[in-house]
SELUM-475975 format. One line per 3 residues: for each residue x negated, y, z of C-alpha. Coordinates in Angstrom, 3 decimals. Example, Ala and Ser with C-alpha at 12.3 -4.5 7.8 and 13.67 -1.06 7.14 Angstrom:
BEGIN
-12.300:-4.500:7.800 | -13.670:-1.060:7.140 $
% end
This chain:
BEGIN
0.000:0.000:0.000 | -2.161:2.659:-1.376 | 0.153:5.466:-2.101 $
2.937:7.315:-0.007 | 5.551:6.076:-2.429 | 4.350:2.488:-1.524 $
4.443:3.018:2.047 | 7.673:5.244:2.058 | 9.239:2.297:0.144 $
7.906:-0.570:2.484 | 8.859:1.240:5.310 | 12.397:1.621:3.878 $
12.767:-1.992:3.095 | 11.573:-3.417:6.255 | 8.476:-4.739:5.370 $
6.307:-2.645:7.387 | 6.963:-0.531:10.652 | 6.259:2.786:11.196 $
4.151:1.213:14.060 | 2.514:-1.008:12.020 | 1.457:1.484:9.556 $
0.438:4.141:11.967 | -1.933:1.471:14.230 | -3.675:0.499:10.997 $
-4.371:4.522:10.082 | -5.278:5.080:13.348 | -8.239:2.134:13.775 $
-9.007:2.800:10.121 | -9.351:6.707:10.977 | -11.982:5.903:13.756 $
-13.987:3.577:11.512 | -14.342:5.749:8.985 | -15.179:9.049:11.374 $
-18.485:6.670:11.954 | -19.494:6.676:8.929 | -17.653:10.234:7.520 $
-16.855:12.683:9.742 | -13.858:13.230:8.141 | -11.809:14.243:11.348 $
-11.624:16.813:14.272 | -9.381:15.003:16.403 | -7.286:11.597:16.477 $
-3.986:11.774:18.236 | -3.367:8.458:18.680 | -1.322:8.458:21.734 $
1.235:11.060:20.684 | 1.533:9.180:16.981 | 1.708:6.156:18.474 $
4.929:7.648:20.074 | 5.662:9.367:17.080 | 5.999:6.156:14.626 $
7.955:3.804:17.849 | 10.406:6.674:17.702 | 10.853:6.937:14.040 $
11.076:2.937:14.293 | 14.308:3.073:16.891 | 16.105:5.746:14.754 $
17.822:5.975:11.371 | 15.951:7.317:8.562 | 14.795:10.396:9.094 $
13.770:11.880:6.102 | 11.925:11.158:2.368 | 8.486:10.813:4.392 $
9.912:8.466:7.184 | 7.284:6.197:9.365 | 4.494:7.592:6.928 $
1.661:8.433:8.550 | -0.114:11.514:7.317 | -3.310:14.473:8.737 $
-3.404:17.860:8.374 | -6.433:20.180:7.981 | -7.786:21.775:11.667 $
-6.130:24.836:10.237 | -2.667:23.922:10.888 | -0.694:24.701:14.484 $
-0.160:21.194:15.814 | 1.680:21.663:19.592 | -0.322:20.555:22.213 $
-3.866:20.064:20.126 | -6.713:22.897:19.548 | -6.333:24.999:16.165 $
-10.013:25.513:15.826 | -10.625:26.212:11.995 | -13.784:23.908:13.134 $
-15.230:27.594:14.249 | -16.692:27.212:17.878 | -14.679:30.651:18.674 $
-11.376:28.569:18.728 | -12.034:26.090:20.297 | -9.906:26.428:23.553 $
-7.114:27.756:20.640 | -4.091:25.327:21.849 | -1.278:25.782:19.784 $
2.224:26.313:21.210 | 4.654:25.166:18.536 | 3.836:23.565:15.400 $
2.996:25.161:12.156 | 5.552:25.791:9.992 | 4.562:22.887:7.374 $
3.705:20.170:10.258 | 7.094:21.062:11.195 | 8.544:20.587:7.969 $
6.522:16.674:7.743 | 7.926:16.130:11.173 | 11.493:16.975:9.728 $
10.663:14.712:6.689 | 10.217:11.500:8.900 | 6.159:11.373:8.467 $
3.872:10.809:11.553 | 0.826:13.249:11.965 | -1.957:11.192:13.012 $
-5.027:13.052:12.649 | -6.295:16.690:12.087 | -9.018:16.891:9.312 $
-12.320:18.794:9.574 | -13.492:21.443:7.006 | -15.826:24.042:6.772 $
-15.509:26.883:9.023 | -12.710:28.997:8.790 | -12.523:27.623:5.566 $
-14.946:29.873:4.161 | -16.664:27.529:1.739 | -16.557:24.689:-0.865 $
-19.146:21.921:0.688 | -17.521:21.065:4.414 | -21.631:21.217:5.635 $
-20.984:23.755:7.490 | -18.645:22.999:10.908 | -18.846:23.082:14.608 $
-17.673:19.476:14.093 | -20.826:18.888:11.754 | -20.990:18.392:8.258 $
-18.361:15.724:6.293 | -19.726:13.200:4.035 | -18.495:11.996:0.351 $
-16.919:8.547:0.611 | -18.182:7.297:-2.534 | -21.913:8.710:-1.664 $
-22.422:9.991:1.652 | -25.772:11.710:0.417 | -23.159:13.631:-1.637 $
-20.729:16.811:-0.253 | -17.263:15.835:-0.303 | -16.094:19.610:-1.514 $
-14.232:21.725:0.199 | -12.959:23.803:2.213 | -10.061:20.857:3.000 $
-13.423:17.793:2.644 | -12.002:16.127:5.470 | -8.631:15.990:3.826 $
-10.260:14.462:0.795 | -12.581:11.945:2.352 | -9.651:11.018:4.667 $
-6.819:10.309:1.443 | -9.998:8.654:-1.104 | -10.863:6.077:1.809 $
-7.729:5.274:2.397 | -7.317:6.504:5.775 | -3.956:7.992:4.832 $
-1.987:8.114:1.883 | -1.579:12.159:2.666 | -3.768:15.061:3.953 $
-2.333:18.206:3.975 | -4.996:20.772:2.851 | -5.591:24.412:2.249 $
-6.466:26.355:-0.989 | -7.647:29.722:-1.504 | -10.422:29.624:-4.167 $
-10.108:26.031:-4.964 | -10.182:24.542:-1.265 | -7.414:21.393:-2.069 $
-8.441:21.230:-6.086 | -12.141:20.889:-5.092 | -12.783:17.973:-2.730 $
-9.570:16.004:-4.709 | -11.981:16.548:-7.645 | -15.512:15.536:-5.872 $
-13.475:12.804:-3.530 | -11.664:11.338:-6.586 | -8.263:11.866:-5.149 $
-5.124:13.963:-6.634 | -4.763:17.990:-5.176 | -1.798:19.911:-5.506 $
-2.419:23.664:-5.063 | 1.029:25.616:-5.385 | 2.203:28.390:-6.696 $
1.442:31.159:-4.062 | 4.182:31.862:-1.539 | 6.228:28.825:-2.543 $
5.151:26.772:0.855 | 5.672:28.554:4.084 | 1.892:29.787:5.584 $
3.468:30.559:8.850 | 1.232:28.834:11.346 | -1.821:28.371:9.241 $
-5.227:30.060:10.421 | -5.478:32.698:7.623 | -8.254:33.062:5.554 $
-7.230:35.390:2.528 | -3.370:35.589:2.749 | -3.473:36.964:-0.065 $
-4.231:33.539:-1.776 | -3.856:31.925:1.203 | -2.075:28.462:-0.257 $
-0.977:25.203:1.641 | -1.258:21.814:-0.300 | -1.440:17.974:-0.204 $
-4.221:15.787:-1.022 | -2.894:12.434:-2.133 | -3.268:9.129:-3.616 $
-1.304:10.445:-6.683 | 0.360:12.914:-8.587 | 3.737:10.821:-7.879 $
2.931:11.503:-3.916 | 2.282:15.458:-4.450 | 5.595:15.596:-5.614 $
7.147:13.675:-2.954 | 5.811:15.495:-0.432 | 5.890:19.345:-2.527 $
9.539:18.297:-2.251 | 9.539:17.673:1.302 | 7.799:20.853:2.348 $
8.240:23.464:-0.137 | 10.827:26.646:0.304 | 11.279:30.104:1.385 $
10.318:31.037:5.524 | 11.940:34.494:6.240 | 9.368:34.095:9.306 $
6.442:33.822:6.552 | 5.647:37.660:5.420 | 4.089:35.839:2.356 $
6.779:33.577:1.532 | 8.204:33.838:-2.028 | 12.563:33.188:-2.404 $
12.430:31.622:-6.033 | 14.393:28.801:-8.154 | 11.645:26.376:-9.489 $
12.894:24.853:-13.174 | 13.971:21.682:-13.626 | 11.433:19.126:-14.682 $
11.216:17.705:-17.833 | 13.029:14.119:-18.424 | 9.480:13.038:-20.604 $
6.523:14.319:-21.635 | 6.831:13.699:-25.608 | 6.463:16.828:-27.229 $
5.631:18.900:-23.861 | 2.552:21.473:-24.948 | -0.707:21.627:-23.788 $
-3.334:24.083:-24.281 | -6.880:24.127:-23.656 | -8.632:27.707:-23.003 $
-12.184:27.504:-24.913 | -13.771:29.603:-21.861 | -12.880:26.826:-19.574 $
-15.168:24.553:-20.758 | -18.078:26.574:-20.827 | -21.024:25.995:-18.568 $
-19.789:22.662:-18.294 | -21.822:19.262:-16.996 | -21.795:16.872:-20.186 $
-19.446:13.807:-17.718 | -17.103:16.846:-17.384 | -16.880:17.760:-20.753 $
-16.289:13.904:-21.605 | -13.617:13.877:-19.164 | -11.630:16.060:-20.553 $
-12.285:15.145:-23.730 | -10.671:12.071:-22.977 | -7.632:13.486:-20.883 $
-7.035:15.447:-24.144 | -7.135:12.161:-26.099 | -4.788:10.229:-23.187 $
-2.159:13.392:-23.446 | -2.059:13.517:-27.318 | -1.263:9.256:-27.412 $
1.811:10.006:-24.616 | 3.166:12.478:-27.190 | 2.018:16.056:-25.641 $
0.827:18.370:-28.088 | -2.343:20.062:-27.945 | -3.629:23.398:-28.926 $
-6.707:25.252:-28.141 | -7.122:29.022:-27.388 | -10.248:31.072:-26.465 $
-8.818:32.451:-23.536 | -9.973:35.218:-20.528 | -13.425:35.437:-19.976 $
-14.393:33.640:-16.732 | -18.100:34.823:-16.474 | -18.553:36.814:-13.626 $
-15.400:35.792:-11.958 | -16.666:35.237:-8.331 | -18.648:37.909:-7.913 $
-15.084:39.862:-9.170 | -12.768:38.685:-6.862 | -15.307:38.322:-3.665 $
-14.518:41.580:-2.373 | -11.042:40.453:-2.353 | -11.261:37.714:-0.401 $
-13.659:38.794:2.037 | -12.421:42.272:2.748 | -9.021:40.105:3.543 $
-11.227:37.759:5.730 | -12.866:40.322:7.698 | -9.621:42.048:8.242 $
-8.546:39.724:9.966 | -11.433:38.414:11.944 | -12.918:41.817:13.052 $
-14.570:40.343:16.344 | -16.194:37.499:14.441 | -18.506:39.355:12.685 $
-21.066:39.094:15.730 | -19.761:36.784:17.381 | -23.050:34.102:17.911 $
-20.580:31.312:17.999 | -19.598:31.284:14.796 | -22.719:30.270:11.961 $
-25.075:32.830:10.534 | -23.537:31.694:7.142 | -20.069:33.006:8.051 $
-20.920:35.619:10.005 | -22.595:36.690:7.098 | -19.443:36.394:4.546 $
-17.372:38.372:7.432 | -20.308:41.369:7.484 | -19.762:41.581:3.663 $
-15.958:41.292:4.058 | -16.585:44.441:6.701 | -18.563:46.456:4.276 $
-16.072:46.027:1.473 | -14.192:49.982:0.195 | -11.125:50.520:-0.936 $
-11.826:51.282:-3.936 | -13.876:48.055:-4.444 | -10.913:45.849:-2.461 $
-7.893:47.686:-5.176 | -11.026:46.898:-8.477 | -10.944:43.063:-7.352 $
-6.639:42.974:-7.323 | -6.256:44.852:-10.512 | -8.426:42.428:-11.955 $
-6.613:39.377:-10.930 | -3.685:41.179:-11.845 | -5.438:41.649:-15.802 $
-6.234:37.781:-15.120 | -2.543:36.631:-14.119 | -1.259:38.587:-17.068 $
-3.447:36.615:-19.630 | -3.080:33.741:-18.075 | 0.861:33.876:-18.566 $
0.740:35.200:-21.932 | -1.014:31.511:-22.408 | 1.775:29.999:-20.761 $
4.335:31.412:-23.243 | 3.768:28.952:-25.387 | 2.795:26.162:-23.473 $
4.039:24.115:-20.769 | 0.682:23.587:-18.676 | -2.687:24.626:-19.153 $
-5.285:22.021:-19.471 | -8.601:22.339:-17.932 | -11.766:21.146:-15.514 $
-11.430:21.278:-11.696 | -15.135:21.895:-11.281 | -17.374:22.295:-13.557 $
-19.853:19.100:-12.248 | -19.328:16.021:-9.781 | -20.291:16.144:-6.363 $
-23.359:17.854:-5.772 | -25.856:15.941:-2.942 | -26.029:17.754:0.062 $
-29.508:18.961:-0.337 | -28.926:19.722:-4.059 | -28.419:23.321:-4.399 $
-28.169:23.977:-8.089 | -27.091:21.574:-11.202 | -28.229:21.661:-14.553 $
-24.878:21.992:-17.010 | -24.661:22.747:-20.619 | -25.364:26.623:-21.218 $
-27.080:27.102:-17.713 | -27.549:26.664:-14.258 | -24.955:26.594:-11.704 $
-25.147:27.345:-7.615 | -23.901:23.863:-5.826 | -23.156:25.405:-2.274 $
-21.885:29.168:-2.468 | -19.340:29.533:-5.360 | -20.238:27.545:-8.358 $
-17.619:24.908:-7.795 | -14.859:27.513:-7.756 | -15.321:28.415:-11.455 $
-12.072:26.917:-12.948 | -10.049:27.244:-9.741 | -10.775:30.414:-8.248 $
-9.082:32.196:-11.142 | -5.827:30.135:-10.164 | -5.726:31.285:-6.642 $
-6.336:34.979:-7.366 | -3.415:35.106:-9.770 | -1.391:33.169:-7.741 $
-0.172:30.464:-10.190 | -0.370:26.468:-9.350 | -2.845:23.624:-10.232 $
-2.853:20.337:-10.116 | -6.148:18.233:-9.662 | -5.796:15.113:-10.997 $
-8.847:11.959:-11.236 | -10.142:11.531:-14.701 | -12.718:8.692:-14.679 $
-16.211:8.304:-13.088 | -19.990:9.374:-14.102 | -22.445:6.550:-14.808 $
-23.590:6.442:-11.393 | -19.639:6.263:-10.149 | -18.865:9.404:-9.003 $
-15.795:10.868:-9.216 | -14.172:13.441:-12.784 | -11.517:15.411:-12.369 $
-8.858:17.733:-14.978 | -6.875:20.278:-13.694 | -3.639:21.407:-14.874 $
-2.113:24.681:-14.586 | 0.991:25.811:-14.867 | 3.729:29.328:-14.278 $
4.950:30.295:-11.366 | 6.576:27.159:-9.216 | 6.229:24.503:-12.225 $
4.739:21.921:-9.484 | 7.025:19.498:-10.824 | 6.818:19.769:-14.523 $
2.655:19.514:-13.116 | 3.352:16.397:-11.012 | 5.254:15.073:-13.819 $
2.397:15.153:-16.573 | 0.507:13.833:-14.436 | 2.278:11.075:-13.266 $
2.329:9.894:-16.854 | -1.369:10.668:-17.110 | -1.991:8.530:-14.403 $
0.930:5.626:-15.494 | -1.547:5.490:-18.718 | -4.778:5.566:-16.636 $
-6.011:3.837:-13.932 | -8.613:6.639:-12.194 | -6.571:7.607:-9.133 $
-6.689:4.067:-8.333 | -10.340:3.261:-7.737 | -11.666:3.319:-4.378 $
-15.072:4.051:-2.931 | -17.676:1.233:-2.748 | -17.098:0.828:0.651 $
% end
C-alpha cells in the first residue's frame, strides 16, 4: 500500500486498521530518522490515540485512518512549532494550524512533524537546529528543500503524505531531488493561517505524495477560502477535464536553458509520453528567466525580515540566516515595489502563455540532487550554484506570480537518481494539473520506484 488512495481504500474496506497502519508509520518513521533525519518530532502516543479513535467511529472523512506528517512549520496543539530555528524552540502551539485542522477533519492521523531548513529559508535542508536531512536514494546527496524532510519522509515510504511548504520552490524541489510527486497551489487557494510565515506573499501550503492521484485527494480535502487567513483567495476552481486527448501543452524555450543533459532527456521524454496520450504540444520562447533570483530576492527577504525583526542578531539562529534576514533588513522601498512589478510583468506573460494552453510544461530543477559537499554543477550553457538559489530556477518564477505547479517523477539518471517535470498551470487549475498527471503517471512507472534501501 504505497499510495494514499491504496491506504484510504484498504482502510475503507476493512483490510487494514487505522491502528494497524499508523503502528507500521510510526516504527518505520523511527527507523528511517536513523538513517535520515527526516523528522523533528514523532507523536506516537497522541496518533496512536488518534488512529484507535478513528477505528471506533464511522468514517470520518476522504483521508480516514491515513496516517500523514506535516512540515515543523505547521501549528500542531500541544507540540513545539520551531521552523527547526533554535529561537522557537519552547514555541508550543495552542490550537492547530488551519490545514492540520482541515486533515484532522478529513479523517487522516498526523503522526510526525518533518524537519526542514531553518525557517525555511533555503533549498538543501543542511541547514537545521535538528541537523541536516539526508536523500533517501543517496544519503551523500541533499534531499532539496525547504520541506526535505517531507520528501525523504513520502519517497521512503514513511507515509503516503507530507504536507509541505512552498515559496520559491520549497514542495516542487525535494519532490523533484526525492523522486516523489509535489503539488504547489495556486497562491491563496489553501488557508496559511497557522503556518510560520516566511514570505506571505508567496507563502504556499502543499502535499508531497506518492502520486499525482494523492495530491488531488488530499488538494480536495484541504483546499478553500479562511476568512481568518488575510491571504486567503474566495475563487471557483474549473472543472477538470473528463481526458486528456487533445488537452494542450506548451513548452517555453527559456525553460530549458542551462539545463543538466538527464534533465533535458527527461523532458524530452515526458514530451514524447504526453504527445502518445493524445495532448498536443507546442513550443514558445517564452519570458526570460536569467537573472530571476537575484530579481525577486529583495522580495522575499524584505518580507522575511519584516517579519522576523529580532532574528537578525539573534546568535541562535545560523550565521547563514541571520545573514538572509540582514539583507531582508537592508532592502528599500523602492527596491521591495522593483521586485513585485516584476513578478507582476512575469505573471502577465506567463498567462498570456496559458491562453492557449491548458498547462505549461517544464523542468522542476534544472539538475538532480546535488551531494552535500557539491556546491556547483556543470549543465549545458554554464555553471549553476547547488546550495543558495540555483535549484529555484524553474520554480521560483511560479511562486512569485502566484500560479500552481505540479512536480511530478520523470525517470532516473544513470547512477539512479531521481528526474523530475513540472507542470504549470492558471490560477486554481490543481485538478486539470493532477489530472495530466495522473495519466502521465498511469503510462509511466517513475513515481513508483523506491530508494535502494
Amino acid at each position: 500500500m504505497r499510495t494514499l488512495a491504496e491506504q484510504v481504500a484498504a482502510v475503507a474496506d476493512g483490510a487494514v486498521s487505522s491502528v494497524e497502519l499508523t503502528e507500521r508509520a510510526l516504527a518505520s518513521a523511527h527507523a528511517a530518522q536513523v538513517r535520515l533525519n527526516a523528522f523533528t518530532t514523532i507523536l506516537d502516543e497522541a496518533a496512536l490515540a488518534e488512529a484507535r479513535e478513528l477505528d471506533a467511529g464511522p468514517p470520518a472523512g476522504p483521508l480516514h485512518g491515513v496516517p500523514v506528517a506535516v512540515k515543523d512549520l505547521y501549528d500542531v496543539r500541544g507540540v513545539a512549532t520551531t521552523g527547526c530555528c533554535a529561537a522557537f524552540h519552547d514555541r508550543v502551539a495552542s490550537r492547530d494550524s488551519a490545514v492540520v485542522d482541515a486533515l484532522r477533519e478529513a479523517g487522516a492521523v498526523v503522526v510526525a512533524k518533518t524537519n526542514q531548513h531553518e525557517l525555511a529559508c533555503g533549498t538543501t535542508t543542511q541547514i537545521s537546529s535538528f541537523g541536516p536531512v539526508l536523500n533517501p536514494w543517496d544519503t551523500e546527496r541533499v534531499p532539496g528543500g525547504s520541506s526535505g524532510g517531507s520528501g525523504a519522509a513520502v519517497a521512503a515510504g514513511v507515509v503516503a503524505m507530507a504536507m509541505g511548504s512552498d515559496t520559491g520552490g520549497s514542495i516542487r524541489i525535494p519532490a523533484s531531488f526525492c523522486g516523489v510527486t509535489g503539488l504547489k497551489p495556486t497562491h491563496g487557494a489553501i488557508s496559511t493561517r497557522g503556518m510560520m510565515p516566511m514570505t506571505p506573499s508567496c507563502d504556499t501550503a502543499g502535499p508531497l505524495a506518492a502520486s499525482a492521484e494523492d495530491c488531488l485527494i488530499v488538494w480536495r480535502a484541504i483546499s478553500g477560502f479562511d476568512p481568518d487567513d488575510a491571504w486567503s483567495v474566495a475563487a471557483t476552481p474549473p472543472l477538470p477535464p473528463e481526458r486528456v486527448e487533445r488537452l494542450r501543452l506548451t513548452i517555453p524555450r527559456s525553460f530549458t536553458r542551462l539545463l543538466h543533459p538527464e534533465v533535458r532527456r527527461a523532458l524530452e521524454e515526458a514530451a514524447t509520453t504526453f504527445a502518445s496520450l493524445g495532448l498536443e504540444l507546442d513550443e514558445v520562447e517564452g519570458p526570460d528567466l536569467d537573472g530571476t533570483r537575484e530579481r525577486f530576492l529583495p522580495l522575499l527577504f524584505a518580507e522575511t525580515a519584516h517579519r522576523y525583526p529580532d532574528l537578525v542578531s539573534d546568535e541562535r539562529v545560523t550565521p547563514q540566516t541571520r545573514m538572509l534576514l540582514g539583507f531582508g533588513a537592508s532592502v528599500s522601498g523602492t527596491e521591495y515595489v522593483a521586485a513585485r512589478e516584476a513578478a507582476q510583468r512575469l505573471r502577465r506573460d506567463l498567462e498570456w502563455l496559458l491562453t492557449s494552453a491548458d498547462a505549461l510544461l517544464v523542468p522542476t530543477t534544472p539538475f538532480p540532487a546535488p551531494g552535500v559537499e557539491e556546491y556547483e554543477i556543470e549543465v549545458e550553457g554554464g555553471t549553476l550554484d547547488t546550495h543558495t538559489g540555483g535549484a529555484t530556477r524553474f520554480t521560483l518564477p511560479i511562486n512569485v506570480t502566484g500560479l500552481p505547479g505540479l512536480s511530478l517523477p520523470a525517470g532516473h539518471t544513470p547512477e539512479g537518481l531521481p528526474l523530475s517535470i513540472q507542470l504549470v498551470g492558471a490560477p486554481f487549475t490543481e485538478e486539470t494539473l493532477c489530472v495530466i498527471g495522473a495519466a502521465f503517471q498511469a503510462a509511466t512507472d517513475h513515481h513508483t520506484h523506491l530508494p535502494p534501501n
